[in-house]
C-alpha positions in Angstrom: 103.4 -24.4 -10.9 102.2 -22.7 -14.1 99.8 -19.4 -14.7 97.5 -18.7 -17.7 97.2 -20.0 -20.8 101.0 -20.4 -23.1 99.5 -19.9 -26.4 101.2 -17.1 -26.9 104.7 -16.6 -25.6 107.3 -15.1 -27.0 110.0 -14.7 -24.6 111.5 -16.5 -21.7 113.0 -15.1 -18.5 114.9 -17.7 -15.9 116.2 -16.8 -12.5 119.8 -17.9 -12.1 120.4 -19.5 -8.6 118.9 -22.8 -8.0 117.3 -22.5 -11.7 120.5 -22.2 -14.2 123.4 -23.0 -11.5 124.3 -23.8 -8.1 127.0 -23.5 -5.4 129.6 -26.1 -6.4 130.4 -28.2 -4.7 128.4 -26.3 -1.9 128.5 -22.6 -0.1 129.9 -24.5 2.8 132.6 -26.1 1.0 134.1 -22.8 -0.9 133.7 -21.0 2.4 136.0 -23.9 4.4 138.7 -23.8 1.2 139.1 -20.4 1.2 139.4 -20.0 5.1 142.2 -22.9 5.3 144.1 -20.1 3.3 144.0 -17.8 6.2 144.3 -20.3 8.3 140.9 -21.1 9.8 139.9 -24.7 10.0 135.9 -25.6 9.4 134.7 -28.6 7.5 132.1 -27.7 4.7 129.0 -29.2 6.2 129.4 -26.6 9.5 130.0 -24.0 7.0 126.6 -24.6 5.1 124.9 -25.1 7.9 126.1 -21.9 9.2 125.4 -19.9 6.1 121.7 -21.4 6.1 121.5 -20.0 9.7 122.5 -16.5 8.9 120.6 -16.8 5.4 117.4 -17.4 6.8 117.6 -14.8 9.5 117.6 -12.0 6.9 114.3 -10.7 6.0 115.4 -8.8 3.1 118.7 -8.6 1.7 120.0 -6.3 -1.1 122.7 -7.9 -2.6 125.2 -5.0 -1.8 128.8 -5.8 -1.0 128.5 -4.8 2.7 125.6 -7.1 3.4 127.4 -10.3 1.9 130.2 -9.1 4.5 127.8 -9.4 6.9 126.5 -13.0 5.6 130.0 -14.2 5.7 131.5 -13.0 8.9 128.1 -14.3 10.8 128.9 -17.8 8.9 132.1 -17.6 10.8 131.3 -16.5 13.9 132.6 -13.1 12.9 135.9 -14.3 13.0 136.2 -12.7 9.4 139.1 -10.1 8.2 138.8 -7.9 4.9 141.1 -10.0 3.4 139.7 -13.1 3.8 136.2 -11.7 2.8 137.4 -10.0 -0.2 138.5 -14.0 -0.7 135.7 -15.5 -0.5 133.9 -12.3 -2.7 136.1 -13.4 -5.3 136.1 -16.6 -5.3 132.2 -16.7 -6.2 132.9 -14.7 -8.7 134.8 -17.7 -10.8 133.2 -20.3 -12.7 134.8 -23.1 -10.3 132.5 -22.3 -7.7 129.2 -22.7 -9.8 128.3 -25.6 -11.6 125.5 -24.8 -14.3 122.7 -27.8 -14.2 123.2 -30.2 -16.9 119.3 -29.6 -18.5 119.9 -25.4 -19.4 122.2 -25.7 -22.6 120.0 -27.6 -23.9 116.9 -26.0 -22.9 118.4 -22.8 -23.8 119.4 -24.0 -27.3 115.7 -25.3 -27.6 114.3 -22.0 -26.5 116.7 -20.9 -29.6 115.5 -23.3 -31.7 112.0 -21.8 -31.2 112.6 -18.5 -32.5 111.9 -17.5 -28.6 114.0 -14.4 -26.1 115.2 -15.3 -23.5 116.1 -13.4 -20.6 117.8 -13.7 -16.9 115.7 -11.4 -14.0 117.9 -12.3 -10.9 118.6 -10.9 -7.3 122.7 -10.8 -7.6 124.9 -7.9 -7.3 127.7 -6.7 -9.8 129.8 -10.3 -10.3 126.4 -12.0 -11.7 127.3 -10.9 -15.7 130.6 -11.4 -15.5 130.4 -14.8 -14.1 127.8 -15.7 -16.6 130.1 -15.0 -19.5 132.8 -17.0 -17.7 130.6 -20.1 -17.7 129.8 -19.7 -21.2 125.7 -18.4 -20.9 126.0 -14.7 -21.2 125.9 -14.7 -24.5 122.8 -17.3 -25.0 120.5 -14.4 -23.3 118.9 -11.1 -25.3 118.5 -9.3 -21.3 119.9 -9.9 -18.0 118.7 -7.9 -15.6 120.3 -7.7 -12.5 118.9 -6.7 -9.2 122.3 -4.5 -8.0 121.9 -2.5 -11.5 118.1 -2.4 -11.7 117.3 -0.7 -8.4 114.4 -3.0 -7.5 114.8 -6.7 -6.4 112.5 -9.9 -6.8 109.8 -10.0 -6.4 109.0 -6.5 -7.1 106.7 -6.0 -10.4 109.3 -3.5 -11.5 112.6 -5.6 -11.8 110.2 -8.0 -14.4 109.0 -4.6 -16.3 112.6 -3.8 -16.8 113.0 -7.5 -18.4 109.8 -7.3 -20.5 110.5 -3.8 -21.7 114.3 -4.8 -22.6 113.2 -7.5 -23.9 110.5 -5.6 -26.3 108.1 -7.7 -25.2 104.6 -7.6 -23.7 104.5 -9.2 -20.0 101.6 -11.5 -21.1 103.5 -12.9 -23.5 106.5 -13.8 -21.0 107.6 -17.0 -19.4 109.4 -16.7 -15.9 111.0 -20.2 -14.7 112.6 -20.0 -11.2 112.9 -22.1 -8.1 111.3 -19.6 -5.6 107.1 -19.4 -5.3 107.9 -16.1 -3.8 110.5 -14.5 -6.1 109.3 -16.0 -9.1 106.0 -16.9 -9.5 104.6 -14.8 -7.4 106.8 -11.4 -8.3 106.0 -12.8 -12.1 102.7 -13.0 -12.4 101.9 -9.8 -10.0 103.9 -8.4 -13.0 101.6 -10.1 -15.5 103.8 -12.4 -16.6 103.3 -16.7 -16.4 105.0 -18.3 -14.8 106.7 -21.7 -13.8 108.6 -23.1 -10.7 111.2 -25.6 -10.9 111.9 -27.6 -8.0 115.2 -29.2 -8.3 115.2 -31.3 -5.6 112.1 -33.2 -6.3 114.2 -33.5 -9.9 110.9 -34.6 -11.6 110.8 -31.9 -14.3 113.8 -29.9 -15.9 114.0 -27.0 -17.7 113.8 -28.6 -21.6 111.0 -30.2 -19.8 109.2 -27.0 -18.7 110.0 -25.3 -22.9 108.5 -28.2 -24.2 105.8 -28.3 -22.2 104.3 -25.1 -24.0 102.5 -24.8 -27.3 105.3 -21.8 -28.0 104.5 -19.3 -30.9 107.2 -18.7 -33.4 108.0 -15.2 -33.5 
């Protein structure tokens, strides 16, 4: 999905998970590894499904360290000490957890390329920067703002102010790319921003895709 005319942007923004990188090789498969360390036995596919369970019955979530807790320990039935949550906290904060999609270096060095910003605007808490520098984007980015340090979360218009004004840019003349109508598109254009959705499992359009899809202006 795509809003307004492109004539004229300047800057792009991407949300990070399910747009840059994913849970490798899945949520459910981190959360068995790290529980056969304390001794609790789960195969990975019971753990995603779990996780999607207790995922989906959230209607809002802030990201906070207490409210992952809770994530986790309903993933496991509650059957979930400190120690083995401050694990799994951890462990999602290293790069061997994440695997970034094979299309965003080189959409990110197009974007480059282009004379355009770019930007990260994403719902994470206080692991999402360092974990970026870890897998080697941080520093491909002029912003990243982050939900835990912003105050407001997606798809709030003020979270994508934040960006545009970091940024030094006008929100008409911003791109947002994520995977989530809601989040993204929506929260984006309410904002004034366009905006585009990537759908990675229909896999028919990639980020490079998406950057040269647009008659960008040099700036």
């Amino acid at each position: 999905m795509t809003s307004g005319p492109t004539a004229s942007i300047e800057a792009v923004t991407f949300d990070v998970g399910g747009t840059l990188i994913e849970p490798w090789p899945s949520v459910g498969y981190v959360y068995a590894e790290v529980a056969r360390d304390f001794g609790v036995q789960a195969s990975a596919e019971e753990m995603t499904s779990a996780f999607v369970r207790s995922w989906k019955d959230r209607g809002s979530f802030g990201y906070t360290r207490g409210e992952w807790f809770g994530v986790v320990c309903e993933s496991f039935g509650c059957a979930v000490s400190e120690e083995m949550f401050d694990a799994v906290y951890e462990r999602f904060a290293q790069p061997s957890a994440w695997r970034v999609f094979d299309d965003v270096i080189p959409a990110l060095e197009f974007g480059r390329s282009r004379n355009l910003k770019l930007g990260v605007i994403s719902n994470w808490d206080e692991r999402l920067k360092p974990l970026l520098g870890r897998l080697n984007l941080l520093g491909h980015f002029d912003a990243v703002v982050v939900s835990v340090e912003s105050g407001a979360h997606k798809p709030d218009s003020k979270i994508f102010l934040q960006a545009a004004k970091a940024l030094n840019s006008d929100t008409k003349n911003i791109l947002h790319v994520g995977d989530s109508e809601r989040e993204d598109v929506r929260g984006a254009t309410n904002a004034g921003m366009r905006a585009r959705k990537i759908d990675r499992k229909a896999g028919k359009e990639s980020l490079l895709d998406i950057l040269r899809s647009l008659d960008l202006q040099r700036v």
